[in-house]
N, C-alpha and C positions, 0 to 999 in steps of 0.2 A: 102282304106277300102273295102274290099270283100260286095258285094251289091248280093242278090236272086233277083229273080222275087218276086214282091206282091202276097200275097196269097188272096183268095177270102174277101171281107170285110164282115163286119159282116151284120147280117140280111137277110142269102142267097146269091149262085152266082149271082154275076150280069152280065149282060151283053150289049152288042154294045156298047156306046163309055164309058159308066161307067166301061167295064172291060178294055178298052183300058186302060183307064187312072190310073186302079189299079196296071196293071200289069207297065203301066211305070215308076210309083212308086216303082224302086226297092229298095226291103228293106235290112238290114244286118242280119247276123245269129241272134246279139243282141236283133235288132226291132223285128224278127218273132219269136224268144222266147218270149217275152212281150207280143206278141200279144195273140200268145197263152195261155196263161196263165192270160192273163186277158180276154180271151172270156170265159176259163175255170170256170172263178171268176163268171163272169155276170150270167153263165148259169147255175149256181150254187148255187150261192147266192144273185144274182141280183144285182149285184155292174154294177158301171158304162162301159157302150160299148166302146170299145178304137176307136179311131176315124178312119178310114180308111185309105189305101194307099194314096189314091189320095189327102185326106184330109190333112196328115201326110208331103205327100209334096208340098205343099201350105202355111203348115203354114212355113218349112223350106224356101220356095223361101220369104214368106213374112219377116222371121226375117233376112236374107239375106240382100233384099231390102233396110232394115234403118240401115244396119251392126252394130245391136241389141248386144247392150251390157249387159244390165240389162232386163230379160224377167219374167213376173210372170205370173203361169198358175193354174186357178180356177179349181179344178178336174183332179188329176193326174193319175186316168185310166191306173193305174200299169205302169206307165211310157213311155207308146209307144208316146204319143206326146211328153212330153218333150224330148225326144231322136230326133224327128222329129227338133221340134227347137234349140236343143244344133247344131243338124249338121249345121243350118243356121246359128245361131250368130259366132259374133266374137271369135275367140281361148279363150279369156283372159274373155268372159263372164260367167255371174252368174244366173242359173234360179234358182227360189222361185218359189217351187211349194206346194199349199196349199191345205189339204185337210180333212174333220170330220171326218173320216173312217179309222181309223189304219192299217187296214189291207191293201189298195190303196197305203198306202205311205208306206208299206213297200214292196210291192211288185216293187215300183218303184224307194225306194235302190236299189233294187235287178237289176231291167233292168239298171239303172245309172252302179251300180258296176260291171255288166257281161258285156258290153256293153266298159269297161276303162276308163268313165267318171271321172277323177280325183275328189276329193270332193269336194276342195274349189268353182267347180264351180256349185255345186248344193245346195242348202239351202232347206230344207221340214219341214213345219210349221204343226202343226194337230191345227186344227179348221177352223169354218163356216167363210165366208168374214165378216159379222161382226164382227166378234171377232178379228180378224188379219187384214183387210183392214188399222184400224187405226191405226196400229203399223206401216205402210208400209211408206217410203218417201213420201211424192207427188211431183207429176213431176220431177219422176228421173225414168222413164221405160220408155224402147223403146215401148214395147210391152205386155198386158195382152191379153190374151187365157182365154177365160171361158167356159168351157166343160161340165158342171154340167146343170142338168137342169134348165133352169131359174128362176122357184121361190126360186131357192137356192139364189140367188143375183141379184134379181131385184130390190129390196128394196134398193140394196148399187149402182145404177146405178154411182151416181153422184161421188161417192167413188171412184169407177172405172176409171172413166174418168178423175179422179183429180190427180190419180196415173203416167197420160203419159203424157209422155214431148208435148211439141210442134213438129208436125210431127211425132209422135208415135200414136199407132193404138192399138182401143180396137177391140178382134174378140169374136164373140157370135158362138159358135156351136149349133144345131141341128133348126135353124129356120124353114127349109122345111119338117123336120119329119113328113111323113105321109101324106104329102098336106094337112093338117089340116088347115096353115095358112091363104091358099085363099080360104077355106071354110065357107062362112060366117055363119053357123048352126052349125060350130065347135066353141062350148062355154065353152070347160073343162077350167080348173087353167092353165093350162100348156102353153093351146094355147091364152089363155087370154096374159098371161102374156109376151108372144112372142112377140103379137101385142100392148102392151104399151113401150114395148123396141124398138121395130122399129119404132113406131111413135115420142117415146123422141130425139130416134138417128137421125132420118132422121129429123127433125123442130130444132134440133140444129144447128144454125149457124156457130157455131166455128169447125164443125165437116163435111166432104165429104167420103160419105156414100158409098157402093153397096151390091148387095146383090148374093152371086157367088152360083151357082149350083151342087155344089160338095159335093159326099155324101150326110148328110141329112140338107148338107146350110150350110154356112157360110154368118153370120152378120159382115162385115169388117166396121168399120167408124175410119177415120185419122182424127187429131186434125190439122188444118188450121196451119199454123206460123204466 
C-alpha cells in the first residue's frame, strides 16, 4: 500500500519531536484525503478534529498489538481513524463505528470506500453511545476508541468498559487538550469530566492504565485477564 509523509496535524505546524513523529506516520493517498476533508468539515462547520498522524498510528500499532478482531470507535471524524485501525486489525476484522452526526458518518463511507475498505468489514451505526452502547455485545471487542468529547459518554463509562473482552483496551482521546487537565483553576464541563474519567480508570482494579503523550493524549486502560 503506497504510504505519503504525514501532513501537518491539526491545530497548527507542529514541531521537534511532535513533527517527527507526524511525519513518521506515514499516511496513504486514502488517509490524507480524509484528512483533508474532514479539517475541511471542522473548519467549517465545527464537526470533530481527525485525530493526528502520530495519533492515527498508535491506535494502528495498538489494534495490531491484541490482533483486533472486533473494534468499536466513538466518533468517526470522517473516517481518518478508523482507516488508522482497520490497517492494524486483523484482515477478516469488523470496525463499528458510531456516530450522531450524519454527515461524520458519511464522510467516512467515503474514506472506507476510497481507501477499498471492503464493506463487510465496516458496520456505521448513527447515534449517541446511549443509544447504541446497549445494542452492542458485551465482551466481545478487542478494542473501543472514543474520540468524541467526553461528555459525549462519560455517563456510559461502565458501558464502555463492559463492551471489551479480557485483555482488550478502552482508549479515551483528547485528555491533554490544552494542558487544561493539570490545571487545577481549569473547572469548564469538559475538563471536569476528563478528570472523573481518569480517576474511575486509574482506582479500577480490573484495569492497567497510562497515560501517552501524543497529540492531544491518549487515555489507554487494558482490562487485567
Amino acid at each position: 500500500m503506497t504510504s505519503v509523509a504525514g501532513p501537518p496535524p491539526t491545530g497548527g505546524s507542529p514541531t521537534g519531536a511532535a513533527a517527527y513523529a507526524d511525519s513518521f506516520a506515514a499516511e496513504t493517498p486514502a488517509q490524507v484525503a480524509a484528512r483533508q476533508r474532514a479539517m475541511t468539515s471542522a473548519e467549517a462547520f465545527g464537526t470533530q478534529v481527525p485525530v493526528e498522524p502520530a495519533v492515527g498510528a498508535t491506535l494502528s500499532v495498538l489494534a495490531a498489538a491484541c490482533d483486533a478482531r472486533s473494534v468499536v470507535s466513538i466518533g468517526s471524524g470522517g473516517g481518518v481513524a478508523g482507516l488508522w485501525l482497520l490497517q492494524g486489525m486483523r484482515p477478516d476484522g469488523v470496525l463499528t463505528a458510531l456516530d450522531a452526526d450524519p454527515a461524520e458518518l458519511r464522510a467516512a463511507r467515503q474514506a472506507f470506500t476510497e481507501a477499498g475498505v471492503p464493506s463487510g468489514r465496516t458496520r456505521l451505526i448513527f447515534g449517541t453511545p446511549g443509544e447504541v452502547l446497549p445494542r452492542l455485545s458485551p465482551g466481545a471487542y478487542d478494542l473501543v476508541s472514543c474520540a468524541g468529547p467526553p461528555l459525549e459518554y462519560a455517563g456510559n463509562l461502565a458501558g464502555l468498559l463492559g463492551l471489551i473482552r479480557h485483555s482488550g483496551s478502552l482508549i479515551c482521546h483528547g485528555l491533554l487538550t490544552e494542558d487544561k487537565i493539570a490545571d487545577p483553576s481549569a473547572r469548564d464541563a469538559q475538563t471536569v469530566a476528563w478528570r472523573e474519567i481518569a480517576r474511575t480508570l486509574r482506582e479500577d482494579e480490573t484495569l492497567t492504565c497510562a497515560v501517552l503523550p501524543i497529540g492531544t493524549g491518549l487515555l489507554v486502560a487494558t482490562k487485567r485477564t
